[in-house]
Backbone as a printed PyTorch tensor [residue, N CA C, xyz], in Angstrom:
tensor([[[-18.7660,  12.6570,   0.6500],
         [-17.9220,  11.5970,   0.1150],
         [-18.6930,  10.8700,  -0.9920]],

        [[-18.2620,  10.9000,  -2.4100],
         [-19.0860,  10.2590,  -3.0360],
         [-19.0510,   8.5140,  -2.9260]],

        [[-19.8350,   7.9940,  -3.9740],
         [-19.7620,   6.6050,  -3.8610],
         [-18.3590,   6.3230,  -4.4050]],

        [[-18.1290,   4.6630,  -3.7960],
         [-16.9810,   4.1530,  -4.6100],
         [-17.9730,   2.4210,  -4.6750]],

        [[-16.8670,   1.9600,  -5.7170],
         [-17.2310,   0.3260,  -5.8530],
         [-15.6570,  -0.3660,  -6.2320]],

        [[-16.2580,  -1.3870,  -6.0710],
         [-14.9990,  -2.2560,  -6.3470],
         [-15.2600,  -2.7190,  -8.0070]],

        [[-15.9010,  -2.4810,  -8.9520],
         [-16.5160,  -2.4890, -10.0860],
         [-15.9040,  -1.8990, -10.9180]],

        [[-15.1250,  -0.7330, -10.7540],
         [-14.4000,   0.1690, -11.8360],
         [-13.1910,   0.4960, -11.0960]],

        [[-12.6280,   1.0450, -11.9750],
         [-10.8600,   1.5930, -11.8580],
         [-10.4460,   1.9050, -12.7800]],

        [[ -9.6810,   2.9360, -12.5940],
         [ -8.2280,   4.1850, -13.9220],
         [ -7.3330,   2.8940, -13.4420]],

        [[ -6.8280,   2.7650, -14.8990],
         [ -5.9440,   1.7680, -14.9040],
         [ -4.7550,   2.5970, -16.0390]],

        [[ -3.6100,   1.7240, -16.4910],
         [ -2.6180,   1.7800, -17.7250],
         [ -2.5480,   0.5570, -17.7900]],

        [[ -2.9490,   0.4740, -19.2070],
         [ -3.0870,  -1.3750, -20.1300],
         [ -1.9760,  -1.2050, -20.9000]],

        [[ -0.8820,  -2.3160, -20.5190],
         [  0.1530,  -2.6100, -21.7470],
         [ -0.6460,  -2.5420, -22.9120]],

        [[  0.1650,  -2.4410, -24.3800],
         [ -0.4950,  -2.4100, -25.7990],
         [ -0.6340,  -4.3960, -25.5730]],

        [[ -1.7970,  -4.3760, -26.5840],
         [ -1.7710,  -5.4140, -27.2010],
         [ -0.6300,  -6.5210, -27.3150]],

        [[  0.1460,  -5.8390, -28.2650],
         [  1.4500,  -6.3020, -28.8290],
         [  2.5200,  -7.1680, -27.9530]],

        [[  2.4010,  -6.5250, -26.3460],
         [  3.7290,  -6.9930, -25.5050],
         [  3.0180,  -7.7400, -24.4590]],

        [[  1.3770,  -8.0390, -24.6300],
         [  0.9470,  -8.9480, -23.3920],
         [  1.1480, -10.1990, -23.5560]],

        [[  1.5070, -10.5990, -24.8280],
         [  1.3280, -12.1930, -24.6550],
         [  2.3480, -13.0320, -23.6500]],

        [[  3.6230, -12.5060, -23.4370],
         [  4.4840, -13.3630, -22.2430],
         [  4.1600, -13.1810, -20.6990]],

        [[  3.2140, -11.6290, -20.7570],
         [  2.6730, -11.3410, -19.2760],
         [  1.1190, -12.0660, -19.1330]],

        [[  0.3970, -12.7140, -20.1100],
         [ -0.5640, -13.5030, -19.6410],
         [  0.0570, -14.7720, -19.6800]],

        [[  0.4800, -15.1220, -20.3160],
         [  1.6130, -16.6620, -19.9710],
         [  1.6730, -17.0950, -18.4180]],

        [[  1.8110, -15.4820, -17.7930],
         [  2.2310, -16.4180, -16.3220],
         [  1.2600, -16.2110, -16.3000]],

        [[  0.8780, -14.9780, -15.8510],
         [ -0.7790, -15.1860, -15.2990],
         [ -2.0880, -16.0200, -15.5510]],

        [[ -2.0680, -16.6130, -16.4870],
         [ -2.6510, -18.0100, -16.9250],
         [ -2.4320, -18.6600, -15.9270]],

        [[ -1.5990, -18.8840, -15.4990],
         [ -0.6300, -20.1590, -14.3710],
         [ -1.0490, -19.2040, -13.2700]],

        [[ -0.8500, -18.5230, -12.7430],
         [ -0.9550, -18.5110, -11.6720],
         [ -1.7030, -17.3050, -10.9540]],

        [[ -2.3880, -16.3970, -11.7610],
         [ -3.0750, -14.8920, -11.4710],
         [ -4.6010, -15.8550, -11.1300]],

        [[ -5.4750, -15.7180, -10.1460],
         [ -6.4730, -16.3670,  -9.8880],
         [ -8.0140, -15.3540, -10.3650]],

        [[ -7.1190, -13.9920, -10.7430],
         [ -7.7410, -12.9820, -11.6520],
         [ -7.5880, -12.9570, -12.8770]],

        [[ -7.1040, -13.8450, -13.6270],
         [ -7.0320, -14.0250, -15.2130],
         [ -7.9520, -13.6570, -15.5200]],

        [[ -8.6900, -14.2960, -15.7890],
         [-10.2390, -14.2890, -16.2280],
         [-11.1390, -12.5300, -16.3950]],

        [[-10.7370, -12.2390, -14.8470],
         [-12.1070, -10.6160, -14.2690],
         [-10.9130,  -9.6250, -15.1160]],

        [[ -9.5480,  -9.8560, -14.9970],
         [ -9.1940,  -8.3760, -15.2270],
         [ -7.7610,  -8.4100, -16.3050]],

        [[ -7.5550,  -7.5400, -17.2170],
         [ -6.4150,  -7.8540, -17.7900],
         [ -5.4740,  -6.7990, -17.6710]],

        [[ -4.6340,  -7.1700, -18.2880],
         [ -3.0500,  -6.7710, -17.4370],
         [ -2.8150,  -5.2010, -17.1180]],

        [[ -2.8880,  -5.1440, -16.3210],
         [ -2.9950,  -3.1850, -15.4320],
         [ -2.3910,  -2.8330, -14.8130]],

        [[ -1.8820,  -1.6970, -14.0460],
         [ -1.0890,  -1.2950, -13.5460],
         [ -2.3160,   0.1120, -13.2400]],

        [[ -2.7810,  -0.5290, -11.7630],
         [ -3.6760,   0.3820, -10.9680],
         [ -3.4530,   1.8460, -10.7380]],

        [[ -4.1420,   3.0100, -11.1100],
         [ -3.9740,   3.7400, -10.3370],
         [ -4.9120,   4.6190,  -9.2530]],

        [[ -6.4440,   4.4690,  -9.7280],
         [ -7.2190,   4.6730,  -8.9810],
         [ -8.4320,   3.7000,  -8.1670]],

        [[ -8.3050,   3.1440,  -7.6180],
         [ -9.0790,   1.7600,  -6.8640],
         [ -9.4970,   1.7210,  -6.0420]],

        [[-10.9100,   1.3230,  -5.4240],
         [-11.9880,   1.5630,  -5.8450],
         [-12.3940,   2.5370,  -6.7060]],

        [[-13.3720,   3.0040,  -7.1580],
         [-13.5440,   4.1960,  -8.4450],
         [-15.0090,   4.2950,  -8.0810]],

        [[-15.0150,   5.2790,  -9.0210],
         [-16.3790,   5.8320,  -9.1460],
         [-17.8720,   4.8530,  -9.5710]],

        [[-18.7130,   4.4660,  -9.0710],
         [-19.9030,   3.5370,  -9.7820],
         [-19.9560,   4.0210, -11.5690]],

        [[-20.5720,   3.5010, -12.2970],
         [-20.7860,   3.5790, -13.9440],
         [-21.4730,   4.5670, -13.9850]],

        [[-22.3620,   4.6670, -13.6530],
         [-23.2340,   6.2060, -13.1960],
         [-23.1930,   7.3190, -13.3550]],

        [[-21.9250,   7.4530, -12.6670],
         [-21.0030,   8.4920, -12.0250],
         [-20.1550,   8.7420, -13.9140]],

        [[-19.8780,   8.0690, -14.6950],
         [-18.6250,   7.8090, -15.0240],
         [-19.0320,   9.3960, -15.9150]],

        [[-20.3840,  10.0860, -16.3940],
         [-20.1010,  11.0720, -17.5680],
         [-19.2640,  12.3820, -16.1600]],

        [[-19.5830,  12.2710, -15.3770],
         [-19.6040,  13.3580, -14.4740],
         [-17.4190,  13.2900, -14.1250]],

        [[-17.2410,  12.1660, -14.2920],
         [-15.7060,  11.8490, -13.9760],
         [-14.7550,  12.3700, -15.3850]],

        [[-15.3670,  11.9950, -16.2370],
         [-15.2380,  11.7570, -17.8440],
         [-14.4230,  13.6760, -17.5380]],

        [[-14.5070,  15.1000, -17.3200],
         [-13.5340,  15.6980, -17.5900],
         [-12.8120,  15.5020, -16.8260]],

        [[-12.3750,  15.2200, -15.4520],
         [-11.4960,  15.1350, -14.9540],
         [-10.0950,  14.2110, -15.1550]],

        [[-10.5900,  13.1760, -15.4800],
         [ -9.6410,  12.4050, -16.6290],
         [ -9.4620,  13.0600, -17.5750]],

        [[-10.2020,  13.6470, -18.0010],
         [ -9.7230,  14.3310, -19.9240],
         [ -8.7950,  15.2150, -19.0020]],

        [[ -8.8720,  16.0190, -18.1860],
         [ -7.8710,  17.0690, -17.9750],
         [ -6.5290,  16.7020, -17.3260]],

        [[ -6.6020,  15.0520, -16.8360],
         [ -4.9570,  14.4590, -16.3380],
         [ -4.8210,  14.3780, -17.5570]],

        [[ -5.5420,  13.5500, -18.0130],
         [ -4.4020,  13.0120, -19.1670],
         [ -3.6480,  14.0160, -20.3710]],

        [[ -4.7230,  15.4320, -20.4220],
         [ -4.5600,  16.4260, -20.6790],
         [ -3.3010,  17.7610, -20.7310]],

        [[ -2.7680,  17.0140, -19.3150],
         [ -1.5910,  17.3990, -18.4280],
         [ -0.2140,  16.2140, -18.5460]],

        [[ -0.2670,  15.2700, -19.3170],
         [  0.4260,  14.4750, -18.9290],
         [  1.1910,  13.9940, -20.6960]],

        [[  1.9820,  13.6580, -20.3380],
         [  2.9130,  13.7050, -21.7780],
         [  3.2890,  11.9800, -21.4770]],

        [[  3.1480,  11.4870, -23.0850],
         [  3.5630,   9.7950, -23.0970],
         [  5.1440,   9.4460, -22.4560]],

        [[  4.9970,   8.5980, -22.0760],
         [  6.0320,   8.1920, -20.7860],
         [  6.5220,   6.6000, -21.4420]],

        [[  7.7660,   6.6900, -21.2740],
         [  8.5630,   5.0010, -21.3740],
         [  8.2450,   4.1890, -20.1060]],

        [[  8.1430,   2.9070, -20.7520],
         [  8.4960,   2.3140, -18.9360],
         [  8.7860,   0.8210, -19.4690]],

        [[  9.8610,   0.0750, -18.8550],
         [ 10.2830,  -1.1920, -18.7730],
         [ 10.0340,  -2.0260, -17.6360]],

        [[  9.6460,  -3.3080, -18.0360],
         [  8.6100,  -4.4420, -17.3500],
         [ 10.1380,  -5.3330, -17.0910]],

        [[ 11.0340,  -5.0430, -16.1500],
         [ 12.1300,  -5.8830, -16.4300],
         [ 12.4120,  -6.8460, -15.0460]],

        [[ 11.4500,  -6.4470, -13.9320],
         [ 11.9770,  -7.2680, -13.0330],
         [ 11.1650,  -7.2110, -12.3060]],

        [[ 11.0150,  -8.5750, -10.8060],
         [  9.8220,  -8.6380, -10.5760],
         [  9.7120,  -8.3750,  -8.9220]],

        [[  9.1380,  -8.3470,  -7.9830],
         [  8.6970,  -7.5620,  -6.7210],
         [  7.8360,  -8.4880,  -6.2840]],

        [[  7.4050,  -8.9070,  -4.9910],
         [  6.0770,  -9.4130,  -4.3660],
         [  5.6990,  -8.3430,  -2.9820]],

        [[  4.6890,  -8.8710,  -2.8740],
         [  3.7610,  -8.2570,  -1.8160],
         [  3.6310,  -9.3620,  -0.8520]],

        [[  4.1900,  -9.1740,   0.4430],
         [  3.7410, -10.2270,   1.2080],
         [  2.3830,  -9.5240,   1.9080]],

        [[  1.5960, -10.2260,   1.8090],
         [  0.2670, -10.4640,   3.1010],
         [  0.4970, -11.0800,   4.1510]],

        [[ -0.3860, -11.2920,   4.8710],
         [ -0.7740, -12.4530,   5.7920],
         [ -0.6110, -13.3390,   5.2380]],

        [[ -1.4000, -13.6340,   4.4570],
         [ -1.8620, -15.4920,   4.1990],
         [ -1.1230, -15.7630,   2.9550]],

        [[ -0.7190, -14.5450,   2.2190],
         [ -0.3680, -15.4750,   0.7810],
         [  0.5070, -14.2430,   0.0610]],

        [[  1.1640, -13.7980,  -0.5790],
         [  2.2160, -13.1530,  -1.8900],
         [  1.4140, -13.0630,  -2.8230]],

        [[  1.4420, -11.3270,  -3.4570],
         [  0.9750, -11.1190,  -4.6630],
         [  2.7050, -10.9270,  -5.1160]],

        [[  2.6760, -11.3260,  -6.5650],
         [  3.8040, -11.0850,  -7.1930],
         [  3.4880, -10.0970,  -8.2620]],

        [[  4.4830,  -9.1350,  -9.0520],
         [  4.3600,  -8.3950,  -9.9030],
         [  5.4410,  -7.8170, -10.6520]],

        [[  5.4930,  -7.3580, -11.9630],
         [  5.9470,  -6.4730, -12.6820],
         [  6.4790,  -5.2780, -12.2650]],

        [[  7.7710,  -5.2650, -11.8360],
         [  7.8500,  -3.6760, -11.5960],
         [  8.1940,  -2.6170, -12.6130]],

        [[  7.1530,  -1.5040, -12.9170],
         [  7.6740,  -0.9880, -13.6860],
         [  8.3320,   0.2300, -13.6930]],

        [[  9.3900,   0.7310, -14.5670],
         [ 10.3770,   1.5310, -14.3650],
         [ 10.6200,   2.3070, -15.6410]],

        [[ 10.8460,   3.6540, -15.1500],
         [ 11.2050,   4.2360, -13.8780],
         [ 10.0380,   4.8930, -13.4850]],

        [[  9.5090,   4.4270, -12.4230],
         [  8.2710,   4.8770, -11.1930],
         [  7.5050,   6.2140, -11.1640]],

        [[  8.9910,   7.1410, -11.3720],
         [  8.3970,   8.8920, -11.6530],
         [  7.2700,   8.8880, -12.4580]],

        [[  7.1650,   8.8260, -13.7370],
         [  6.0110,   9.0950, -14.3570],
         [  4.8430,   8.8540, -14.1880]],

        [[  4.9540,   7.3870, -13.4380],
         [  3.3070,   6.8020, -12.5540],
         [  3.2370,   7.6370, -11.9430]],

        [[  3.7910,   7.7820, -11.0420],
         [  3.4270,   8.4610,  -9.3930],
         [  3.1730,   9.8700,  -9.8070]],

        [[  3.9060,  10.4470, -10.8500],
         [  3.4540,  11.7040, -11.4920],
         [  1.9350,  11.6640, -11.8790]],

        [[  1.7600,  10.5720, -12.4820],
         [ -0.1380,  11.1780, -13.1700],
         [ -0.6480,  10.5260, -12.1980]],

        [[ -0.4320,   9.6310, -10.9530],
         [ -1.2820,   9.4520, -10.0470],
         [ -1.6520,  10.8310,  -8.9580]],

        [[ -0.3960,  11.5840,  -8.7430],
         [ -0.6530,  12.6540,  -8.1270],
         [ -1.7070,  13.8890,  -9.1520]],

        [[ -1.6420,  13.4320, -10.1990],
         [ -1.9520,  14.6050, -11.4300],
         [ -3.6640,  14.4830, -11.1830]],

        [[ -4.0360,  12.3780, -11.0130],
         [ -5.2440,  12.1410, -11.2360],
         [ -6.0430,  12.4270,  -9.8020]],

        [[ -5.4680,  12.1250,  -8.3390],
         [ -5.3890,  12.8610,  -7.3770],
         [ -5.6820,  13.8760,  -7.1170]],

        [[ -5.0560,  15.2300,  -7.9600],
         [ -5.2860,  16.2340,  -7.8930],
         [ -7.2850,  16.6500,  -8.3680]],

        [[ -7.3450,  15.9920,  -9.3520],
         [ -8.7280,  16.2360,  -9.7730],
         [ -9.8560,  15.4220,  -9.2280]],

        [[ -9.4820,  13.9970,  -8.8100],
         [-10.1250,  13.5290,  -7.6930],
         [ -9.7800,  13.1180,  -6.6960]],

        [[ -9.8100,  13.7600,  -5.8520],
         [ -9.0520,  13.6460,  -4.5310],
         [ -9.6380,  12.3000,  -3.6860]],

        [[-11.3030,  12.2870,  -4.1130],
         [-11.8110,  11.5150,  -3.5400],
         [-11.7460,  10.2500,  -3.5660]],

        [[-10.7110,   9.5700,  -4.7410],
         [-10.2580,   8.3080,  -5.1620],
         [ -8.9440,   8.1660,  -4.7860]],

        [[ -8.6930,   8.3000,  -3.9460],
         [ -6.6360,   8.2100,  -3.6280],
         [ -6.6600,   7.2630,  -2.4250]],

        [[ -7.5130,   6.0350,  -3.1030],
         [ -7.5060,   5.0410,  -1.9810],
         [ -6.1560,   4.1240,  -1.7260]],

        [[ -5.5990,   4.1870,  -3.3140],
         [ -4.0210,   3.6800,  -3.5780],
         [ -3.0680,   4.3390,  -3.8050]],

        [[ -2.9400,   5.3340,  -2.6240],
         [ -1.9630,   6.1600,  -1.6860],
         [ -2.0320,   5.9940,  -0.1900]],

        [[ -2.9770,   5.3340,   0.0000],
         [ -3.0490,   5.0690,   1.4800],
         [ -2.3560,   3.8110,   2.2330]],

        [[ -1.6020,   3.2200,   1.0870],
         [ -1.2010,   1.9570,   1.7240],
         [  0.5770,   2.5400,   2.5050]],

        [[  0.4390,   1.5740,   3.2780],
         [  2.1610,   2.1860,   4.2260],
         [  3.0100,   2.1230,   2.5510]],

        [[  4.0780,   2.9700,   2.8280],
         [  4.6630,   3.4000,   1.7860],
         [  4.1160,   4.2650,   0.3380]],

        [[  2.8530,   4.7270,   0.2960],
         [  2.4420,   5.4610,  -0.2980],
         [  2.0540,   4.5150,  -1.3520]],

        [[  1.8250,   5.1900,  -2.6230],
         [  1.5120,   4.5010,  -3.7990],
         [  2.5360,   3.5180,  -4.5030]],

        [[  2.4840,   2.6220,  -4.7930],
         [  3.5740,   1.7280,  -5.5570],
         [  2.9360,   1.1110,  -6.5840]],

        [[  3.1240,   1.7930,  -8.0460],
         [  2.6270,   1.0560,  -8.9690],
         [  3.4340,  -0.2440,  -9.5990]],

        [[  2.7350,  -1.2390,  -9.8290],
         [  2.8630,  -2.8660, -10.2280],
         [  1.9490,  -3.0510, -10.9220]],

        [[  2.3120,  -4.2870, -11.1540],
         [  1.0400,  -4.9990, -12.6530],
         [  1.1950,  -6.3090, -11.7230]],

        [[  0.3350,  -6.5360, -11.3360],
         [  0.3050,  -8.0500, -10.7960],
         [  0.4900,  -9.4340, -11.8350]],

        [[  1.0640, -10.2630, -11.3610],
         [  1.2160, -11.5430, -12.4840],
         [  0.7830, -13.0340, -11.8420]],

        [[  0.2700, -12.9240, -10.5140],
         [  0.0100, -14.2790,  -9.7590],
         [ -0.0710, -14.3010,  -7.8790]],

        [[ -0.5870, -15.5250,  -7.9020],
         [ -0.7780, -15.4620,  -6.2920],
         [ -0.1580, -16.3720,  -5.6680]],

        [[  1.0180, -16.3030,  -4.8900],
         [  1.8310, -17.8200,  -4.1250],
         [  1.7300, -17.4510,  -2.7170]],

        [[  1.7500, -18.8250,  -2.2090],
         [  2.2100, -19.3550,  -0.6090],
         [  3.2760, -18.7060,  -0.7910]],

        [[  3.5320, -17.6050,   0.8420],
         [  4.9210, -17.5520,   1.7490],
         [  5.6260, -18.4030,   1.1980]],

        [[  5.8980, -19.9890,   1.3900],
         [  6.7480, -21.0960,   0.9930],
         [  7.4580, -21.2270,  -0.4190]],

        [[  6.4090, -20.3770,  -1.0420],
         [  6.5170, -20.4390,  -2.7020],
         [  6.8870, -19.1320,  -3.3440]],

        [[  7.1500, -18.4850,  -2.8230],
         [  7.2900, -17.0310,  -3.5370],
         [  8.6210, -17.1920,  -4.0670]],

        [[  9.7250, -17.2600,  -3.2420],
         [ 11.0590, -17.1940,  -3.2120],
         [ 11.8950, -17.5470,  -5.1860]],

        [[ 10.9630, -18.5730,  -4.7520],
         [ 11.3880, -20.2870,  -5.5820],
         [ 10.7420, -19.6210,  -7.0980]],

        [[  9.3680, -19.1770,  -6.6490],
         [  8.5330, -18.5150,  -8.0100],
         [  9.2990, -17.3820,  -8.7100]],

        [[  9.8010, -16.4200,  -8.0590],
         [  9.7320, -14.8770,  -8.1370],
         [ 11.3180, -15.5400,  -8.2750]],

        [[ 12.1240, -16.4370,  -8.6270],
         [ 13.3700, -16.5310,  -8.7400],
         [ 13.3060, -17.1860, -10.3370]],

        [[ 12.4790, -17.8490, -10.1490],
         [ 12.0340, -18.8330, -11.6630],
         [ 11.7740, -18.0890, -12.9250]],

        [[ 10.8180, -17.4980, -12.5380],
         [ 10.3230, -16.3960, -13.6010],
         [ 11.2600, -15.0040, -13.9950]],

        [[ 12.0380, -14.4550, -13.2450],
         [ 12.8330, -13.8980, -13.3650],
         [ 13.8620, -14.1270, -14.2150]],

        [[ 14.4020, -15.1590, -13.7070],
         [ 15.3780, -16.2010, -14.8690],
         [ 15.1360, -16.2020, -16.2160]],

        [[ 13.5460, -16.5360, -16.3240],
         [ 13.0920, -16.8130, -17.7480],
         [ 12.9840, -15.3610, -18.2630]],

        [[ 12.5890, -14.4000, -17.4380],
         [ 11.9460, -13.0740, -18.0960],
         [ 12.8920, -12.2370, -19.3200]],

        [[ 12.2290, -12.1980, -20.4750],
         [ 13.1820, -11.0410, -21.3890],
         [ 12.8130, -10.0120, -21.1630]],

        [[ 13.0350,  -8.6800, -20.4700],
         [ 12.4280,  -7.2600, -20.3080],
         [ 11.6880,  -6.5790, -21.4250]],

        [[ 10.1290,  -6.1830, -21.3810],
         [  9.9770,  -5.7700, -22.2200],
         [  9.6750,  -3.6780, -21.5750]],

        [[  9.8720,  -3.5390, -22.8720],
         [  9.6730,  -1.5210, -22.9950],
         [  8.4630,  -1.4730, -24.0120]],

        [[  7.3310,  -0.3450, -23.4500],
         [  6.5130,  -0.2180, -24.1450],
         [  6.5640,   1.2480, -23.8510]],

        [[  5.7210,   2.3080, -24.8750],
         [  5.3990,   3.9100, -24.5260],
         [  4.0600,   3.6190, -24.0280]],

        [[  4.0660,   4.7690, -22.9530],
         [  2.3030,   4.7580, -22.4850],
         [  2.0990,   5.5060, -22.9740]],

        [[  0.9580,   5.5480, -23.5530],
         [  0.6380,   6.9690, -24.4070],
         [ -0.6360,   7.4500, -23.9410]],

        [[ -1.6480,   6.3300, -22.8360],
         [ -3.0380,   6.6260, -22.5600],
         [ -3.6660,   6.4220, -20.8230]],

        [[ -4.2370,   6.8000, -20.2660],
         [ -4.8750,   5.6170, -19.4670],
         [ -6.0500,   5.3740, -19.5920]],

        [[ -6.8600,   4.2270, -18.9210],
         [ -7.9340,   3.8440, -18.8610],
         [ -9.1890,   3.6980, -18.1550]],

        [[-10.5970,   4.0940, -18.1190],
         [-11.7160,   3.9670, -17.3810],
         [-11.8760,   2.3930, -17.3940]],

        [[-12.2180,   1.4040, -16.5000],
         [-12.7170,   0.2260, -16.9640],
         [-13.7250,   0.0910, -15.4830]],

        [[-14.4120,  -0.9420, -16.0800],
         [-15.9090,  -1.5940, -15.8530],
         [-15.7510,  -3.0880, -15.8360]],

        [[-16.7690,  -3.1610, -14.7560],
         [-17.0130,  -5.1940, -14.9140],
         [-18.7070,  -4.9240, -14.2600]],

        [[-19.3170,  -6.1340, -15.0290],
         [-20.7960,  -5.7490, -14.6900],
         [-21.4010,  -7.0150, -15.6670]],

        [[-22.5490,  -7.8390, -14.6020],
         [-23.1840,  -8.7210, -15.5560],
         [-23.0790,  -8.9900, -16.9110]],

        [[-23.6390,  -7.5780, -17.7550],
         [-23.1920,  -7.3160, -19.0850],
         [-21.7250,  -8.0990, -19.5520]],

        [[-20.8100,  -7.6750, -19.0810],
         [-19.6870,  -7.9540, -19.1320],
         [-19.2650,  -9.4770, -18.8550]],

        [[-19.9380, -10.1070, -18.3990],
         [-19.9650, -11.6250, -17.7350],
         [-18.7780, -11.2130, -16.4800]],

        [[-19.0400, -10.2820, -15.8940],
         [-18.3870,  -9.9840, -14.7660],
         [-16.7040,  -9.5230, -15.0200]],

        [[-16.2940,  -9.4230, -16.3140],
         [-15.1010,  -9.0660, -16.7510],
         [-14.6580,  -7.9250, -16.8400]],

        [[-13.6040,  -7.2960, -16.3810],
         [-13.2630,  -5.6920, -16.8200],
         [-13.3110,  -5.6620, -18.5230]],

        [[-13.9260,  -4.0690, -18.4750],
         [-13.3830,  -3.6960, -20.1750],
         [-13.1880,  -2.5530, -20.0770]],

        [[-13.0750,  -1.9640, -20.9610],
         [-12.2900,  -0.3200, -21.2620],
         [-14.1310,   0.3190, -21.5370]],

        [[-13.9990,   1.6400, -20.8120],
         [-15.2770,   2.2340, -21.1510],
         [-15.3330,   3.3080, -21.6930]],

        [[-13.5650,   3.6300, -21.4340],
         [-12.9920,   4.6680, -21.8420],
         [-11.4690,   5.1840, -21.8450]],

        [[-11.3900,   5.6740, -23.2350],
         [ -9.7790,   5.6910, -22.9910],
         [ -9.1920,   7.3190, -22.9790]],

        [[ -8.0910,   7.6160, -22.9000],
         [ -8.0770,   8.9990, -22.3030],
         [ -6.6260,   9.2860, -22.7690]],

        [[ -6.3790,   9.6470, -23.9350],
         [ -4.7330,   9.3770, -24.6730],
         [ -4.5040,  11.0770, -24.1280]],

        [[ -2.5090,  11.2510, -23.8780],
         [ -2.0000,  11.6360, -23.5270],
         [ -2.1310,  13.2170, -23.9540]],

        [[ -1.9930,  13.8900, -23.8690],
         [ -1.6480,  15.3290, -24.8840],
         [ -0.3230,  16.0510, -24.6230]],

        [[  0.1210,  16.1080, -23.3290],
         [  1.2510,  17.3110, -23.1660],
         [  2.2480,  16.5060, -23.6830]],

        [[  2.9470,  17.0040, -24.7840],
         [  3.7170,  16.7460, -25.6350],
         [  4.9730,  18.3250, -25.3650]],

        [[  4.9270,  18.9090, -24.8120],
         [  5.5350,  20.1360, -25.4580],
         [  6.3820,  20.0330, -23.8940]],

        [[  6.6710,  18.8120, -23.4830],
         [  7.6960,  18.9850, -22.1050],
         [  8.9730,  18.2440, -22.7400]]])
């Protein structure tokens, strides 16, 4: 079993262009503003930095396999816990995640820690953290306000957080799409 850390993760980063209304909330209320920016998980925990030249084809060969995909940020979902509600972005339509998560899966099997949750994998972009009491009221509010946005994925991402970093994720590596011919 190789190593894992809580330090890195394959992610998909909205472009530039369409984050500014999805850090808006999360400003307000993501208590992860700061460590990580706006993602939509697919491999978590990950490989140590170390590790990353030895990972480096296996990503080249998902993403290798995988053709740019639409997806719309139009409505929103929570996670109840125990103690508290993650809220999030759902994005749609789901197939194409769950497609290159099984794709990235396939080449590391040993990272499919976010397939293990009851109901299998469910990709989200998190946007904040509320009280049970508060979700309802939140996740009704923001909704209201939300204009749906559509972006193309065209890539995914290696990222890192590490002293260097002042403890912040960054991109260490990016891994753009190729199968075009589906």
């Amino acid at each position: 079993m190789p190593d894992k850390t809580h330090t890195t993760a394959v992610v998909l980063i909205p472009p530039e262009t369409i984050q500014p209304p999805i850090q808006a909330i999360r400003r307000v209320h993501d208590r992860n503003f700061e460590r990580w920016m706006p993602h939509i998980t697919l491999l978590y925990p990950f490989a140590p930095q170390q590790d990353f030249q030895d990972i480096f084809p296996a990503l080249a060969k998902s993403a290798e396999e995988t053709k740019p995909f639409s997806l719309a940020l139009a409505s929103f979902n929570a996670f109840k816990h125990r103690k508290s509600c993650t809220l999030f972005l759902v994005p749609e339509p789901k197939k194409d995640i769950v497609q290159l998560h099984s794709t990235l899966t396939k080449y590391l099997s040993d990272y499919d820690d976010t397939a293990r949750f009851t109901g299998g994998f469910n990709p989200h972009l998190s946007v904040g953290q509320f009280q049970h009491r508060n979700i309802n009221g939140a996740q009704q509010r923001l909704q209201t306000e939300w204009k749906a946005i559509e972006y193309e994925v065209e890539s995914l991402s290696l990222i890192y957080r590490s002293p260097e970093t002042n403890d912040r994720f960054v991109v260490a590596e990016n891994f753009t799409f190729q199968n075009r011919s589906q």
